[in-house]
C-alpha positions as CSV (number, residue, x, y, z in Angstrom):
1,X,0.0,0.0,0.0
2,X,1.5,3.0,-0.9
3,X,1.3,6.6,1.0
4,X,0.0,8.4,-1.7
5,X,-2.1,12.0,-0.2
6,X,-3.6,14.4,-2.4
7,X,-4.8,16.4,-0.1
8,X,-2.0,19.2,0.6
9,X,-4.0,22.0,1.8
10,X,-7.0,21.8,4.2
11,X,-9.7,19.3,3.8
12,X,-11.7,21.0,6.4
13,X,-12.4,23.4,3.3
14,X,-15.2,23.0,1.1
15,X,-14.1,21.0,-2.5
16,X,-15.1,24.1,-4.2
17,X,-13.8,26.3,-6.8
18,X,-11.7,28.5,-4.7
19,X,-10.1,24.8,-3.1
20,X,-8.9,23.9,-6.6
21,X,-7.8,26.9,-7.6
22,X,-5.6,27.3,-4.6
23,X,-4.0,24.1,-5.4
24,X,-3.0,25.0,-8.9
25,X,-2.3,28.8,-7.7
26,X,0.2,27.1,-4.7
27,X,1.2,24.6,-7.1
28,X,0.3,22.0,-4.8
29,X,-1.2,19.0,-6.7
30,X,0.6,15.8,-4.7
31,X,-1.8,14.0,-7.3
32,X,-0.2,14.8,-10.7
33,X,1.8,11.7,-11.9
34,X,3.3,14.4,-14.3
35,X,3.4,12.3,-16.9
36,X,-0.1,10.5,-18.4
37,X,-1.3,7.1,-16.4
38,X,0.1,4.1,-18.1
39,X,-3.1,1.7,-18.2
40,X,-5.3,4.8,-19.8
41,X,-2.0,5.3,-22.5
42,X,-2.3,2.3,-23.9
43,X,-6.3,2.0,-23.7
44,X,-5.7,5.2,-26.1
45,X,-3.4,3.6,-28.2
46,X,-6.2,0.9,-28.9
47,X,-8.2,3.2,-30.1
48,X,-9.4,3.2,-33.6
49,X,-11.7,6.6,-34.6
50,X,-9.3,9.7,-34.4
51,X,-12.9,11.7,-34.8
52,X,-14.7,10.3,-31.3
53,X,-16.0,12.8,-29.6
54,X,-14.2,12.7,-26.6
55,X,-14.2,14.5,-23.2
56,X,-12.0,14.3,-19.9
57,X,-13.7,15.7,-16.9
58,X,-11.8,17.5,-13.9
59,X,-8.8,17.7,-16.4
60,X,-5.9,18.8,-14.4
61,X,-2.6,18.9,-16.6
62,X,-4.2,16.7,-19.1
63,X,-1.6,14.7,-19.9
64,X,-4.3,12.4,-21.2
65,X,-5.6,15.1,-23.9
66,X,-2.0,16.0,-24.8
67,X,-1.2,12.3,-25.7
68,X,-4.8,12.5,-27.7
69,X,-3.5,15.1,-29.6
70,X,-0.1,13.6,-30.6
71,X,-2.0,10.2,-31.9
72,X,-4.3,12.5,-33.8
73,X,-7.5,12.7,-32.4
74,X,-9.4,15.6,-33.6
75,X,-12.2,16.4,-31.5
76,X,-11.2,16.6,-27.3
77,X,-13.1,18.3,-25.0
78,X,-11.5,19.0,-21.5
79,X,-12.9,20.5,-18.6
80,X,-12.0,21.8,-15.7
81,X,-13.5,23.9,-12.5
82,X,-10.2,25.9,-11.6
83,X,-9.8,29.2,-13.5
84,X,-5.3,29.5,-13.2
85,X,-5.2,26.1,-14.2
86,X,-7.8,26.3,-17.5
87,X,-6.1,29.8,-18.4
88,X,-2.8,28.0,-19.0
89,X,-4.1,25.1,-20.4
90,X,-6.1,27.6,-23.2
91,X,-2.7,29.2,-23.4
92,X,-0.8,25.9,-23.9
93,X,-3.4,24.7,-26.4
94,X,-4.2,28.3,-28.2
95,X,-3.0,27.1,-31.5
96,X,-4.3,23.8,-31.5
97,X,-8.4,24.2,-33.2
98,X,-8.1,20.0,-32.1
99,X,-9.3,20.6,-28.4
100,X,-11.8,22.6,-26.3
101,X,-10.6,23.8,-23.4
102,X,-13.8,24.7,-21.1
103,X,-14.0,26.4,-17.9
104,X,-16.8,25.1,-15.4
105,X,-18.7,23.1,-13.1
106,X,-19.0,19.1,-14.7
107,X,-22.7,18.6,-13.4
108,X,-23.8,21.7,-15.5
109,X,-22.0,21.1,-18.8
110,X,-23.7,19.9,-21.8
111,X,-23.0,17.8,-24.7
112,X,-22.6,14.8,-26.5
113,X,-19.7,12.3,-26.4
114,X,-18.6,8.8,-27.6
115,X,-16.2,8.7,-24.6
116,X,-15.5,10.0,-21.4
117,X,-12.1,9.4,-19.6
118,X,-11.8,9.0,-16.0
119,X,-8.3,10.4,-14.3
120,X,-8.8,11.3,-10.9
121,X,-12.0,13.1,-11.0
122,X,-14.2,11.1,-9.4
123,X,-12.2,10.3,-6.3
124,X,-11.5,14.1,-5.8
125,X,-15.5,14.3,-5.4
126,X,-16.8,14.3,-2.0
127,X,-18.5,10.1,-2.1
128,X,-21.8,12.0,-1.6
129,X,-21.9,13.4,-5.6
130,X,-21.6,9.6,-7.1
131,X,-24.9,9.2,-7.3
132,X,-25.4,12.1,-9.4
133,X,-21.6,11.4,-11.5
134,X,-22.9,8.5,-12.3
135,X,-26.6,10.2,-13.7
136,X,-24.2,12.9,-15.7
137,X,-22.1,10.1,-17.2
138,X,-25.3,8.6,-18.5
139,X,-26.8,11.8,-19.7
140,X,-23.6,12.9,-21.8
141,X,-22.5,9.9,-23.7
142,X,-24.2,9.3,-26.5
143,X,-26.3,5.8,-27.6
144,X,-22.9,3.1,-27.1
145,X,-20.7,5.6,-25.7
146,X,-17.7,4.7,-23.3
147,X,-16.6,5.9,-20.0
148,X,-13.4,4.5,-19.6
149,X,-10.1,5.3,-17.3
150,X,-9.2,4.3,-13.6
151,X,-10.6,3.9,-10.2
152,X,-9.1,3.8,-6.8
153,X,-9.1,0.3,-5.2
154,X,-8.2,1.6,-1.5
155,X,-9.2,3.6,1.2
156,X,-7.2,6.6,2.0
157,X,-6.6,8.1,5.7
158,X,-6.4,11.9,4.3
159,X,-9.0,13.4,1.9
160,X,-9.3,13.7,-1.2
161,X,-8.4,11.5,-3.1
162,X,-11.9,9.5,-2.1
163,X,-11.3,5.2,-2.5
164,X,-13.7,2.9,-2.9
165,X,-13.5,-0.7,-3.9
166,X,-14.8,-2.9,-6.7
167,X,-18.0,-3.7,-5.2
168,X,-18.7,-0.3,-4.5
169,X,-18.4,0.6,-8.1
170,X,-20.2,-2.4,-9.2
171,X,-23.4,-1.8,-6.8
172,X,-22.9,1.7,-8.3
173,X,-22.9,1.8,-12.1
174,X,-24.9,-1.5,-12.6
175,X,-27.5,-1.6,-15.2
176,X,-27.1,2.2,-16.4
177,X,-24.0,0.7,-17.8
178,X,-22.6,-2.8,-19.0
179,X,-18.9,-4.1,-18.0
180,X,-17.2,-4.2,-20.4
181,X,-13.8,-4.2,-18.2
182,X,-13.3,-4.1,-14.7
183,X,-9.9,-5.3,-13.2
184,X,-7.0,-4.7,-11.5
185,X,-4.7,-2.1,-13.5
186,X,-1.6,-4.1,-14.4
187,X,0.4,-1.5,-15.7
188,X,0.2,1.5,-13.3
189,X,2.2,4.2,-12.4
190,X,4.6,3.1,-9.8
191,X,3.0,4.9,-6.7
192,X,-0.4,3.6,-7.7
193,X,0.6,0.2,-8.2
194,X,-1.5,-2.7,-7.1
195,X,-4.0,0.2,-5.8
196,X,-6.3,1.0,-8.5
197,X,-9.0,-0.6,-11.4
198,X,-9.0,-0.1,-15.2
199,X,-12.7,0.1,-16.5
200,X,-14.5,0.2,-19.5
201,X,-18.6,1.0,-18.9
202,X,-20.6,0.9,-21.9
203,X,-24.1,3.4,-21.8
204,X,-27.1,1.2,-21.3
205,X,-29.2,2.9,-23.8
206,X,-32.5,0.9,-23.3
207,X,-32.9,2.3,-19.6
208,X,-34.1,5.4,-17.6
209,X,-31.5,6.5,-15.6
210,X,-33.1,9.6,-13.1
211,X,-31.7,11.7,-9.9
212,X,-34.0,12.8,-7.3
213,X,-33.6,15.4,-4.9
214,X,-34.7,13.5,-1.8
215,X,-35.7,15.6,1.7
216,X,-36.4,13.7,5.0
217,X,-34.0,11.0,6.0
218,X,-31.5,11.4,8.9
219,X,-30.5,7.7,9.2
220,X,-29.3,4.8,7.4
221,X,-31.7,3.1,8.4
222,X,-34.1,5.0,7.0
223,X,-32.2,4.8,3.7
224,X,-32.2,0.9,3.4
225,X,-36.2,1.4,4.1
226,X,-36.8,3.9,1.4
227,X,-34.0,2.1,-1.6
228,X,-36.0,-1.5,-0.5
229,X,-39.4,0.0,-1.4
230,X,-38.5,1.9,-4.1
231,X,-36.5,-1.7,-5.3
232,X,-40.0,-3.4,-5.3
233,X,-40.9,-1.6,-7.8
234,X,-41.9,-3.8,-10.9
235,X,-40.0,-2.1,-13.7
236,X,-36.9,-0.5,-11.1
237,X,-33.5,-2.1,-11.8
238,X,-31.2,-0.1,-9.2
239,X,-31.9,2.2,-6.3
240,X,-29.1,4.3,-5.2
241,X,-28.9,6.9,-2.6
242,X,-26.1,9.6,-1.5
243,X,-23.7,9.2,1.7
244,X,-26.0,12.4,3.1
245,X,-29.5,11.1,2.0
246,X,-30.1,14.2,0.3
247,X,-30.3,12.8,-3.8
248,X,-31.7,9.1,-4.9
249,X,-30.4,7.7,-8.7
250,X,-33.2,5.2,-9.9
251,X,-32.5,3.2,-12.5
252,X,-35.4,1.7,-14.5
253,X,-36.7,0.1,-17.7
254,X,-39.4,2.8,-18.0
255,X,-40.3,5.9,-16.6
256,X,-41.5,5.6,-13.1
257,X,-44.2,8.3,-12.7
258,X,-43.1,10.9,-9.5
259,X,-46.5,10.6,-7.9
260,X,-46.1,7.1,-7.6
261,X,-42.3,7.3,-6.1
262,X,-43.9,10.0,-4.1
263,X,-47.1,8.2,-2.6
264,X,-44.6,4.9,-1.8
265,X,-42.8,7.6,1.1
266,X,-46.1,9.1,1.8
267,X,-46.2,7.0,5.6
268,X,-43.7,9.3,6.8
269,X,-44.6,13.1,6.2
270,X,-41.9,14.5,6.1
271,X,-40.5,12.3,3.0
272,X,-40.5,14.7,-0.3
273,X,-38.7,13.3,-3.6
274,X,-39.0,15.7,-6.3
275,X,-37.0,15.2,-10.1
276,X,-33.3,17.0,-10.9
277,X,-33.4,18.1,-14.2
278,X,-30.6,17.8,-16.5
């Protein structure tokens, strides 16, 4: 197990916008590898269509977009939520009409894609927003699009990064994606070795994939009471909800009506699920 800690300023300090931007501004990013991860280098190199729409979320350095660009892929999308950091990477990449460079929040961008690499964005989200990453994911890729990149197999003692472990993931994105891949990385970088998963999720295109906004619950208990009757549902594939109880993902092979999600939570007044729209 290595002693890896990405987390070189406060993590009393809300993940925000300013808490990034410090990091880049005090140069403090324990998490760059400096160079592009090995496992998602050669998953580009397998890579066939130099015109996929492509995006990498919470970009950093994007060492992953650079290497894109030198194997000719035409049409990268990067984004980022920390304004020094996206300034020089629009500087670095003025000239180059082959990438986007985008400034803002992940959960409020639109588009379409064909893939979506995963470097070390979702574990620098606080565990309760994986519900709604995994809702976004679905919503951008288009009809057989790929998220594809690496996961943290671990648990860490300072945060962020955020772990998690195989199962996690698995309870997580089943049925609004199919495995393609999920293993143990057998080429990483040499302080992540033996530590995290390579993954390739294809978009489940014949299911509804929905977030709700969830108000009521102060206990797991309470939770496991809720995701079961909301599980029985006929046509319901997956119930999900966040570490703070505040959002449910429900995953479905049809629409399930609000009022009836609604009137299921009715014994307990103070219960109130409404729809996030995208």
């Amino acid at each position: 197990m290595n002693n890896e800690q990405c987390c070189t300023i406060s993590c009393e300090s809300p993940l925000d916008q300013k808490h990034w931007d410090t990091q880049y501004k005090a140069q403090a990013t324990g998490w760059d590898l400096g160079a592009i991860a090995p496992p998602i280098q050669n998953y580009i190199d397998s890579l066939v269509n130099k015109e996929s729409r492509i995006l990498i979320p919470g970009c950093g350095n994007t060492y992953e977009a650079e290497y894109l660009l030198e194997k000719g892929f035409t049409n990268i999308t990067v984004i980022d939520i920390a304004p020094t950091l996206v300034a020089m990477l629009q500087q670095k990449f003025a000239d180059n009409p082959n990438i986007k460079i985008v400034l803002g929040d992940f959960f409020e961008h639109q588009g379409e894609y064909d893939l979506i690499i995963e470097q070390t964005f979702f574990c620098a989200l606080p565990p309760f927003l994986r519900q709604k990453y995994v809702w976004k994911m679905h919503q951008l890729l288009a009809d057989g699009g790929i998220l594809s990149g690496l996961l943290f197999n671990r648990t860490f003692e300072v945060s962020p990064p955020f772990g998690g472990s195989q199962n996690e993931y698995e309870m997580l994105f089943k049925e609004a994606f199919v495995f393609t891949k999920l293993e143990m990385a057998k080429n990483s970088a040499e302080p992540r070795k033996n530590s995290e998963l390579f993954f390739e999720f294809k978009k489940n295109s014949t299911v509804q994939v929905r977030l709700y906004s969830f108000e009521g619950i102060t206990c797991s208990g309470c939770m496991e009471t809720v995701s079961t009757k909301f599980s029985a549902i006929n046509e319901v594939l997956n119930v999900s909800m966040s570490t703070d109880f505040s959002e449910v993902l429900i995953i479905s092979k049809k629409e399930i009506p609000l009022q009836e999600l609604q009137t299921i939570v009715s014994y307990d007044e103070k219960y109130k699920i409404l729809q996030i729209e995208s």
